[in-house]
N, C-alpha and C positions, 0 to 999 in steps of 0.2 A: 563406438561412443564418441560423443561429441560435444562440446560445451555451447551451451545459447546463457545470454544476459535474458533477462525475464522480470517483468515488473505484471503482476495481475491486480491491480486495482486503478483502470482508468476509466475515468464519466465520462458520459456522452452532455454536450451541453444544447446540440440542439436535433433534430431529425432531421432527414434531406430537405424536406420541407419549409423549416426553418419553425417547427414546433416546440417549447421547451421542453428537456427531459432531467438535466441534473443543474435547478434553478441557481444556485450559483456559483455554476459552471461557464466559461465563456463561449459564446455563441459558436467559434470559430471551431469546440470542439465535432463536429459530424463526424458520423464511422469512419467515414473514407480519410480523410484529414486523419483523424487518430493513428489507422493503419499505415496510411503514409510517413507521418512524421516519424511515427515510432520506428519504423523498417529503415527509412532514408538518409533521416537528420539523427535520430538515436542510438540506430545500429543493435537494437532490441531482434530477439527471435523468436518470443513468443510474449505475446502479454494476456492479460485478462480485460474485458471489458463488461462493469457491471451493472450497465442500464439494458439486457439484451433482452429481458423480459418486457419492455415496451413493445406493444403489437407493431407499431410502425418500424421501429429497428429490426424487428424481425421478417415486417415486406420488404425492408429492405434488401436483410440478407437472403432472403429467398430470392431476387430480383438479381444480385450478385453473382448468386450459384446458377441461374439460369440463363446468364449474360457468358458464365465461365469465368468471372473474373475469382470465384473462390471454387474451391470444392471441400467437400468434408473427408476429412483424412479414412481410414477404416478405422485407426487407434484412437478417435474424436478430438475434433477441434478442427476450425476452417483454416485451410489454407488461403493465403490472400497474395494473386497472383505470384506463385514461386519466392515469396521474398519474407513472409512471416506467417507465423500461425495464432489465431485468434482461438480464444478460451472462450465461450457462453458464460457470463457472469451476472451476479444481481444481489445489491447489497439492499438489506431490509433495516428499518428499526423496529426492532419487537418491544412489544409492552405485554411482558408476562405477568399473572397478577402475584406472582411471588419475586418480582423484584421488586428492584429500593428505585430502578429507572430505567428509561430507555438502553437499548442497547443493539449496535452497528453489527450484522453478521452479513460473512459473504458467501453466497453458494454457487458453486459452478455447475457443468453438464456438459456431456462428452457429443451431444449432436441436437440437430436444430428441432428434433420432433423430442427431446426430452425437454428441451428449455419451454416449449410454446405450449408443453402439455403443465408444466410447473408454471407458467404464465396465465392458464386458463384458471388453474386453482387460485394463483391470488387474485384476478379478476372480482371473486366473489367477497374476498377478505382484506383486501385496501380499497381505499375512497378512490384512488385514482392509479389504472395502471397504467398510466401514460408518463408519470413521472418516477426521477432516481428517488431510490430510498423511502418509501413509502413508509408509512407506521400502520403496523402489520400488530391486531390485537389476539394474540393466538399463545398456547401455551408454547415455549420453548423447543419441549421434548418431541410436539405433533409438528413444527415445522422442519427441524430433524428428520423425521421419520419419514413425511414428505417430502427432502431433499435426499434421504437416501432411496426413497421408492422409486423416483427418478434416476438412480443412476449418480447421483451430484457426491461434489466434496463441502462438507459445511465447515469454516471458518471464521471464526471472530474476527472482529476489523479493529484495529488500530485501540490494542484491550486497553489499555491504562490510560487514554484521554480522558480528563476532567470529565468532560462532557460526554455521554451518550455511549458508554463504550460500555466492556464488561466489567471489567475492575472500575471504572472511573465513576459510575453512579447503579452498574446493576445487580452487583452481589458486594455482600458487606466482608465475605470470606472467599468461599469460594465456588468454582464452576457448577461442582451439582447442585446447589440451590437453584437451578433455572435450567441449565443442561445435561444431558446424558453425556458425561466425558468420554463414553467408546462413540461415541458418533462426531467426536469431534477430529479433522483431519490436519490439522495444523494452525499454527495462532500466528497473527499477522501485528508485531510490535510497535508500530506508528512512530512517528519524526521523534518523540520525545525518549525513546529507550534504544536500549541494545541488546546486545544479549547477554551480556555482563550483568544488566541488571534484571531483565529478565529471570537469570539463571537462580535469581535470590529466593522465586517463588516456586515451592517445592512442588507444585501441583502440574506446574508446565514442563517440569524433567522430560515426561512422557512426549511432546510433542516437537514438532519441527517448528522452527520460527522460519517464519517469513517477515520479507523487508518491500516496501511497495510504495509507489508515491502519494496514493490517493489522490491525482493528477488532475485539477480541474482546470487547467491551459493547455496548451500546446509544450512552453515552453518547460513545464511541471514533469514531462513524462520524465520518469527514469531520475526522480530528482534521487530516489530509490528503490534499488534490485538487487537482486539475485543471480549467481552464474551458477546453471543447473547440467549435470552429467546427465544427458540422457541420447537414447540411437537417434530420435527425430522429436521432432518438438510436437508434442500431442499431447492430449488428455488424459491417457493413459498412462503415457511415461512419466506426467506430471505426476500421476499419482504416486508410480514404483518411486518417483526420488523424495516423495513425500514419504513414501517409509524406507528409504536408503533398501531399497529390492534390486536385486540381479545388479548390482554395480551402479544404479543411477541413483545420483546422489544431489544434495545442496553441495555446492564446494566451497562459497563464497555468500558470505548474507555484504551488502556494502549499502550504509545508510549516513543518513549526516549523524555530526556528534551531537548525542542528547543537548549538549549545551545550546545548538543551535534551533532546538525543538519550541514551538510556541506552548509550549506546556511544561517543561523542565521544573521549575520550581515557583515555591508557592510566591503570589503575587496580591497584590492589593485590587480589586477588584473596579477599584473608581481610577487611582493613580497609575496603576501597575509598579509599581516599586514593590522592590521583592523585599519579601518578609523571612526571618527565619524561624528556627525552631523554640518557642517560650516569648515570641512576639503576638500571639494569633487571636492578644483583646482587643486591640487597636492598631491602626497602621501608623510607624512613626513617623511618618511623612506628611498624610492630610488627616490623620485621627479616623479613618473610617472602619466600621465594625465587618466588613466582608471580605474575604477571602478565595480566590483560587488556587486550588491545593495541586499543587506540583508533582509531577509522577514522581519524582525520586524521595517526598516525603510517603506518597502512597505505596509506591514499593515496599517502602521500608517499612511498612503498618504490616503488609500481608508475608513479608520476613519473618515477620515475628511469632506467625503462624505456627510454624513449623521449628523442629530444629537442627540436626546435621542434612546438609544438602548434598543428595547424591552423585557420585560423578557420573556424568555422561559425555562423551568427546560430541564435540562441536563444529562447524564448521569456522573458519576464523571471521570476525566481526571485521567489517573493512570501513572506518571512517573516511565517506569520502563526501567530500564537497563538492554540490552541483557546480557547472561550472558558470552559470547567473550569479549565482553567491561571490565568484570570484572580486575581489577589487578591482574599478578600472577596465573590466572588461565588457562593454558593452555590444548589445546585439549587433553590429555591423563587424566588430571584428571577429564574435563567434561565428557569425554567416562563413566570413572568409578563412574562420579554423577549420569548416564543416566541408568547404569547397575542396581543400588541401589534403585533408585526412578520410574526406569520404562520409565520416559519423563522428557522431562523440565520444562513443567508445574507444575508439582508437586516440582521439584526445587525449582524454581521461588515461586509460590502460597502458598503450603503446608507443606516443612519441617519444623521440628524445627530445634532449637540451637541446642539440643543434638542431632540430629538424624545426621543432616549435622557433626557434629564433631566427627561422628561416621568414616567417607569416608574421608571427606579432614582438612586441618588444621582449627586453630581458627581463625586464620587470615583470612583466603579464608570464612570460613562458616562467618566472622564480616560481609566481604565484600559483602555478599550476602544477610544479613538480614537488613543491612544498606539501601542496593538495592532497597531493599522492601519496606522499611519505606519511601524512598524517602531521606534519612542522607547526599548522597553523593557529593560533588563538584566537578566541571568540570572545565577544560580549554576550552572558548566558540570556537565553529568551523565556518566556512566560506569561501566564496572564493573554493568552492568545496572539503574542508579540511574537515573532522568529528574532533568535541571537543574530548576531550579524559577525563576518572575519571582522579581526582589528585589523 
């Protein structure tokens, strides 16, 4: 067994070609760039990538495996040239007619003829399968059912964002009003929660959380991930540590502090000034009557659901600070972090005090072990704003 860091929610922002595929993604993101940065500059061993259902990323990858620069593992998922392994991913917005809204799921595929056979099916069912996230008008349960007939894992994306998520605007309670909860393989908690508060909603006991960046730059991969027990990094093993089988496991979810989350709590919809609890007639700042409602007020609505919450062991929550967020550190002296230590995991994870004050100041190395320790405070974010370190 072996431990890989793992982030499976990154967009492609254009095709080799220079076609759009995840509109406000930056151009810079193409396959090959993704793969690279994540392996070289990130120090990631296996990601996901969820535009793979575009036909052109898929000549791509076909063009890759014929080249030898990938091959498909037998356990599924391509390997990319000896140094990472790519997941088949493709996140949809469904509009079921029994929700309250949109809502972000992710489903994977363990080889390149199950993804392009689930590619041919939405062909017929989105307006465009050349782009990310398509709005996909289908009941919930039959796209399930179709991600399991494939072979696939289906996953909720980033469930308690305001916007377009599952809790955020697509059920008013909970998952079976729109999904089949045994078809569900793990829920994926977004920049604005943890698992602490996750853990508040009794209906998610059952599942594994995952931690991911939804990565639309370069410099976004791995802003959050996951360190996964498993023999090699594949599709399959993804799956056993999604149900903690034969020893592979999550061991580690490490995200930013909800506080830094652009949806943390509730905010003013014109000013962004945050509102609290018995404020939500008017904003006392510019009097305006709208509202974006904060995941940590929504949590605590779907709390209330339920009442004693079961235990189940966890893996430990790792607040950790990308290392962009840092104060003062800006891109030329991460380059020269990246040159020193290889990646940024080893940043992040494994420098010392002395080895880091070797490269950048005492200042910048405080700020980075402070990081780690979890020392630092924030100014909370919302209202689509990111908190920022003080």
């Amino acid at each position: 067994m072996k431990s890989y860091f793992v982030d499976l929610h990154i967009h492609l922002g254009a095709t080799a070609t220079g076609k759009p595929v995840k509109i406000t993604a930056s151009k810079s993101m193409t396959l090959e760039n993704v793969l690279n940065v994540a392996a070289d500059q990130k120090g990631l061993g296996l990601i996901g990538i969820i535009d793979c259902h575009v036909p052109e990323v898929l000549q791509q990858l076909n063009q890759l495996l014929v080249a030898g620069d990938i091959y498909e593992r037998e356990e599924g998922g391509l390997c990319y040239k000896e140094k990472i392994t790519l997941i088949l991913g493709s996140e949809l917005e469904v509009y079921d007619s029994r929700s309250k809204g949109p809502i972000h799921v992710l489903a994977f595929f363990p080889y390149l003829n199950s993804m392009e056979r689930f590619s041919l099916w939405l062909t017929e069912r989105v307006t465009n399968v050349n782009l990310s996230t398509q709005r996909i008008y289908e009941d919930g349960v039959v796209l399930q059912e179709q991600v399991k007939q494939q072979g696939g894992l289906f996953i909720p994306a980033h469930v308690f964002t305001p916007f377009k998520s599952l809790y955020g605007k697509g059920v008013e309670h909970s998952i079976e009003e729109v999904f089949d909860s045994r078809m569900i393989d793990g829920i994926e908690l977004g920049l604005s929660s943890d698992t602490t508060m996750a853990n508040q909603v009794i209906e998610l006991q059952n599942y594994t959380f995952l931690t991911n960046s939804d990565a639309h730059s370069l410099g976004n991969i791995a802003r959050e991930y996951q360190k996964i027990k498993m023999k090699q990094p594949s599709f399959y093993e993804l799956v056993k540590a999604l149900k903690g089988e034969a020893g592979r496991e999550i061991e580690s979810n490490f995200g930013l502090n909800p506080l830094l989350g652009k949806y943390y709590q509730t905010t003013c919809e014109r000013c962004f000034e945050p509102v609290t609890e018995g404020e939500f007639q008017a904003c006392q700042n510019c009097g305006h009557g709208q509202f974006t409602k904060g995941v940590a007020v929504r949590i605590k609505e779907l709390a209330n659901q339920g009442n004693a919450i079961p235990k189940r062991k966890r893996p430990p929550y790792i607040h950790q600070i990308p290392l962009q967020f840092i104060p003062t550190l800006g891109p030329k002296t991460l380059e020269k972090l990246r040159q020193h230590f290889e990646h940024e995991m080893n940043i992040i994870h494994n420098a010392t005090k002395e080895q880091l004050e070797m490269v950048v100041s005492k200042k910048i190395a405080d700020y980075i072990l402070k990081a780690r320790a979890g020392e630092l405070t924030f100014k909370t974010g919302g209202g689509g704003k990111y908190g920022k370190v003080k």
